[in-house]
N, C-alpha and C positions, 0 to 999 in steps of 0.2 A: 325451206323456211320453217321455222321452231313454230309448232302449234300453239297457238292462242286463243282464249275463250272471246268471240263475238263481241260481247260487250266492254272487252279490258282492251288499251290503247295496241295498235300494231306496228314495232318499232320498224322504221322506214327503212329497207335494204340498199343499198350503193352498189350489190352484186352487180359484176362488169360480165354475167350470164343471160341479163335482164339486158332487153336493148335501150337502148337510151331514152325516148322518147318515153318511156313507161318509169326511168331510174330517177329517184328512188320510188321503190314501190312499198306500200302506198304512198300516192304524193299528195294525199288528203285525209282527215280524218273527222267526223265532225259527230256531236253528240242533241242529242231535240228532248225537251221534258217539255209537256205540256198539259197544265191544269187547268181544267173543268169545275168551275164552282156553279151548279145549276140554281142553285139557291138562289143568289146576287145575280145571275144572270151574267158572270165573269170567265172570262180563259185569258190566261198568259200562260207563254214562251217561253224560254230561254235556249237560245242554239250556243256552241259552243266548240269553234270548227280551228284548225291549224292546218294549213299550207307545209308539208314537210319540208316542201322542193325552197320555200324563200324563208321558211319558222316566223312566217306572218300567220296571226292569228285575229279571229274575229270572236268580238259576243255582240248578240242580239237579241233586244228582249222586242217579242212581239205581243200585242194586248188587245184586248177588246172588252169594253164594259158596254151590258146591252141595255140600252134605256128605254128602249121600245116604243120611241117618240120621232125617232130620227124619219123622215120623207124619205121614200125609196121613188127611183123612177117613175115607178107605174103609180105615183100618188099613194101606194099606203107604206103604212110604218115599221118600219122595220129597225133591229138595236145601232143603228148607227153606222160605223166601219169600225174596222181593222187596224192596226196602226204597227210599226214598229220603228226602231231605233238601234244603232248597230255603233261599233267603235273597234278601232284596230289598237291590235299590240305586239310590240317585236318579241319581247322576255318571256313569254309563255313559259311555265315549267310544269313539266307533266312527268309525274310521280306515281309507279307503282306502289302499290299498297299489301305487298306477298309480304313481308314481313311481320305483316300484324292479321296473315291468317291463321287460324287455328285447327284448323282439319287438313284434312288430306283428301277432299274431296277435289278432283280433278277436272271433275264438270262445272264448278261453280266459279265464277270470275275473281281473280286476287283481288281488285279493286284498285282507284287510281284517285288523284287530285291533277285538276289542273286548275292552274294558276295565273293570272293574269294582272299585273302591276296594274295599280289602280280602276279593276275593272273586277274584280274578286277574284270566287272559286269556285267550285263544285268537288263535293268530293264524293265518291261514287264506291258503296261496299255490297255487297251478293245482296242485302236486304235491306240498304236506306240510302238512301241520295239526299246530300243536304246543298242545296245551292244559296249562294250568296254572290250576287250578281247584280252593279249598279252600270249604268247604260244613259249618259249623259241627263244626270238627274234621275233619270227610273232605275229604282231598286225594289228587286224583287228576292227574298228570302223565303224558302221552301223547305219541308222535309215529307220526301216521299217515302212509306214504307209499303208492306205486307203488298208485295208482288206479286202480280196475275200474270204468268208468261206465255208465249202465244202457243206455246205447246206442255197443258198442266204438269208436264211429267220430269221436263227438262229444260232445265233452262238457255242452255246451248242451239237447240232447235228452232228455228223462228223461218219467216217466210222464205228463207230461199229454198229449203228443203236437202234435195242432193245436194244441190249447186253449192252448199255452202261447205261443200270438204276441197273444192278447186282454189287453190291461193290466189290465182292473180286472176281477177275478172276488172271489166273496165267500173265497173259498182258494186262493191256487197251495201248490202240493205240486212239489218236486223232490229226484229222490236225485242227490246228486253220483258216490258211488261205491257201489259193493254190496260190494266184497271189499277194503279197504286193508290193504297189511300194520301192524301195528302193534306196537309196545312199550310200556309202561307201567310206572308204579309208583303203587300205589295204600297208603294208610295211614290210621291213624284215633290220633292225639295221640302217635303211635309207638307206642302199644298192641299194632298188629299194623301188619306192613309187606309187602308180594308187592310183588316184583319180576319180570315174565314178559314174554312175545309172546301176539299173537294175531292177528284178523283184525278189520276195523273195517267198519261201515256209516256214511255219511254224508248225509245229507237235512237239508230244512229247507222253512219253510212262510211264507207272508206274504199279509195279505188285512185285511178287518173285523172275521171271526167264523170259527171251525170249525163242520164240518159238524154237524149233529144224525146219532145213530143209530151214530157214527162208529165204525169198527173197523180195526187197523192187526196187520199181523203182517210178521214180516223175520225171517230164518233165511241161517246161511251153517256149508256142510258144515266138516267139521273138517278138511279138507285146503284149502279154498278151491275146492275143484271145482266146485261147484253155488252157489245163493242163490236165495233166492225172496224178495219181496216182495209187497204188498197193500194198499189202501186204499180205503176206500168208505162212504158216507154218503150224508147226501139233506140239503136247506135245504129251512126251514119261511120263505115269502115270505107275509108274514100269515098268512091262510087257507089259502094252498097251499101243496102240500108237493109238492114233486118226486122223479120217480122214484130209486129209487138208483142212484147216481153212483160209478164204480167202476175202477181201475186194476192192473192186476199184470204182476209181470213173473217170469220165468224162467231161469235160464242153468244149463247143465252143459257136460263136455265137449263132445256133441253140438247143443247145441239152446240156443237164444237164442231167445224167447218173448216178445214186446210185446202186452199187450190193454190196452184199455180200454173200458166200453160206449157211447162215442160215436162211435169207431166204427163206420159200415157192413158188416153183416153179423158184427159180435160183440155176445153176448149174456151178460149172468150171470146164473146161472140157480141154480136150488135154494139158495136163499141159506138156512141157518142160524144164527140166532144162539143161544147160551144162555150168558150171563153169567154165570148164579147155577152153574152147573155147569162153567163154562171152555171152553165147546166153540162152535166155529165152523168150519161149512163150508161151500165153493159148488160152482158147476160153472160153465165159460167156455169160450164154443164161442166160434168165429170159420170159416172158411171151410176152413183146413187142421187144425186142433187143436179137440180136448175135453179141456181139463183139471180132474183132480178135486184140490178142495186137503180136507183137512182140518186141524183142530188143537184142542189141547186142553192144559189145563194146570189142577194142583189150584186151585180156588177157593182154598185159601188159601194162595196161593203170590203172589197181587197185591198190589203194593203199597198203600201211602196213596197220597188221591187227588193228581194232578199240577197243581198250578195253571197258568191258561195266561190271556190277556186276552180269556176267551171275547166278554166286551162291550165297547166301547168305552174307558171309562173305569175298568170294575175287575177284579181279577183272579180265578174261580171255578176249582175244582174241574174239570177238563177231561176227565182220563182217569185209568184204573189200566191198570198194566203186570205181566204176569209173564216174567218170562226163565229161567224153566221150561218151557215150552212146547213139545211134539211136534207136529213138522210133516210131514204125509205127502203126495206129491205124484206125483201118477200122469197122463202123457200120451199120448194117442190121437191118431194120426195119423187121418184120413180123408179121403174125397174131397169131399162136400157136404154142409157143415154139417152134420157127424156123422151122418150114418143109420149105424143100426144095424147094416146087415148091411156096414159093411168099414170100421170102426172098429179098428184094431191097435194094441197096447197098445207103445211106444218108449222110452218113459223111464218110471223110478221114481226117489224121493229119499226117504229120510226124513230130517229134520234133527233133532235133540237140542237142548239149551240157547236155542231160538228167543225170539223176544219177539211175543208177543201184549196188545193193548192192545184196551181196548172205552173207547168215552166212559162218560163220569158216569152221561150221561143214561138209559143202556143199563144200569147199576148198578142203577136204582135204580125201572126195570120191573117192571110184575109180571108 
């Protein structure tokens, strides 16, 4: 398979080398921008996913404006929920954009448009993403620039680490940027119209299937100073199921932070989950760091659920998101894999307005 930059589309194979059940590989591809306007108390979405295996294709604009008035269970107030809105289309046309590079820089993405009959575009170049994106009445129009990549040096690099030189995995996962600056205007039939800045995360995902168990969080301070990100799940391979599979990354002024548990010598550890309550925490040692994340967000602050090509040929129910979510993030320096007695407390974060996402499957546990 011809090497490809992470974030430029991965044209789907028919190789009859590939067994069936996996052909064409990928049989999904989907793309996530997500701005943060701390100001207004605002974050929208836009996903932007094609099914190879039927060239069905989805956009989804997810939203939240926080009013900080809305009742939350426990009787106090909190910004409201989450919301989104989605729409299918057959004619997707997705268009690389090598023609209109200019260097020969090989690590940097050619860049792509994809296209969607009455539902817009996104067009996506090494240094600006401009979206224009309407979603049964919501339109949202973007342009993200001067990208923060999850590894400063390259942009190619991002949370899988090794894993990401293996072609056929059942998920690759990559963030292109964690902090873009961004502009926006968002409106709903002109009924209500913002016009603002903020700060933008970019990622995207391409494979068979998402993971089972799957849980995702992304937070970025309201000066752009810090970000944190997360994801992790486990595949059910008939009978067996594998251990949890899991990636985060870190940045502040001081401290730039890569783990993941494949890793030698990193570990995450005290994994909680609790979906019906909002809350999820771990703990992620490695050889110099113990970091403790928490978060938590009103149950009913998630959205409806998000469709995604969890199978093959149809689209379910994948995830719910809220971008209410409190992120608190506390890191230990030490010397060998965290013993106890000279562990030092170095960075704290808490982030506001974050997005926390649990899959379906995680919904709907007892």
């Amino acid at each position: 398979m011809k090497w490809v930059h992470p974030w430029d589309p991965h044209p789907p194979s028919l190789s009859r080398l590939l067994p069936e059940c996996i052909r064409p590989y990928p049989s999904f591809e989907g793309w996530f921008f997500r701005i943060v306007d701390p100001g207004k108390g605002m974050s929208f979405a836009v996903i932007i996913a094609t099914n190879y295996a039927t060239w069905e294709s989805h956009a989804t604009i997810v939203f939240c404006i926080d009013d900080g008035e809305s009742p939350g269970t426990d009787g106090s107030k909190h910004g409201g929920r989450t919301h989104r809105v989605q729409a299918m289309a057959k004619d997707v046309r997705i268009t690389s954009l090598s023609h209109l590079k200019d260097n020969t820089n090989s690590s940097e993405p050619l860049g792509f448009e994809w296209e969607a009959p009455e539902l817009g575009k996104v067009i996506v170049r090494p240094n600006e993403t401009k979206i224009d994106i309407c979603v049964m009445g919501y339109h949202l129009e973007a342009s993200l620039i001067s990208k923060v990549h999850w590894n400063r040096s390259s942009s190619y690099k991002g949370p899988e680490g090794w894993a990401r030189i293996i072609p056929i995995m059942p998920t690759h996962w990559h963030v292109y940027s964690v902090g873009s600056e961004a502009s926006y205007e968002f409106n709903n039939n002109n009924e209500m119209s913002i016009k603002s800045r903020g700060w933008a995360h970019e990622e995207k995902n391409w494979g068979v299937t998402f993971p089972a168990g799957h849980i995702w969080l992304q937070a970025i301070s309201d000066d752009n100073a810090a970000q944190v990100v997360f994801a992790g799940g486990y595949y059910k391979l008939g009978v067996i199921k594998t251990p949890y599979i899991g990636a985060m990354g870190y940045w502040s002024r001081s401290h730039q932070i890569d783990m993941r548990n494949i890793d030698i010598g990193t570990m995450f550890m005290d994994i909680r989950v609790n979906p019906r309550e909002g809350k999820f925490s771990f703990k992620a040692v490695n050889p110099s760091y113990t970091i403790l994340i928490t978060s938590s967000a009103d149950p009913e602050s998630f959205c409806e659920p998000i469709l995604a090509p969890v199978g093959k040929l149809e689209w379910k129910p994948a995830c719910r998101e809220s971008y209410l979510a409190n992120v608190k993030v506390e890191v230990y320096a030490h010397g060998v894999w965290g013993l106890p007695t000279n562990k030092t407390l170095v960075s704290t974060q808490t982030f506001s307005h974050a997005a926390l996402e649990f899959g379906e499957d995680l919904m709907h546990e007892d």
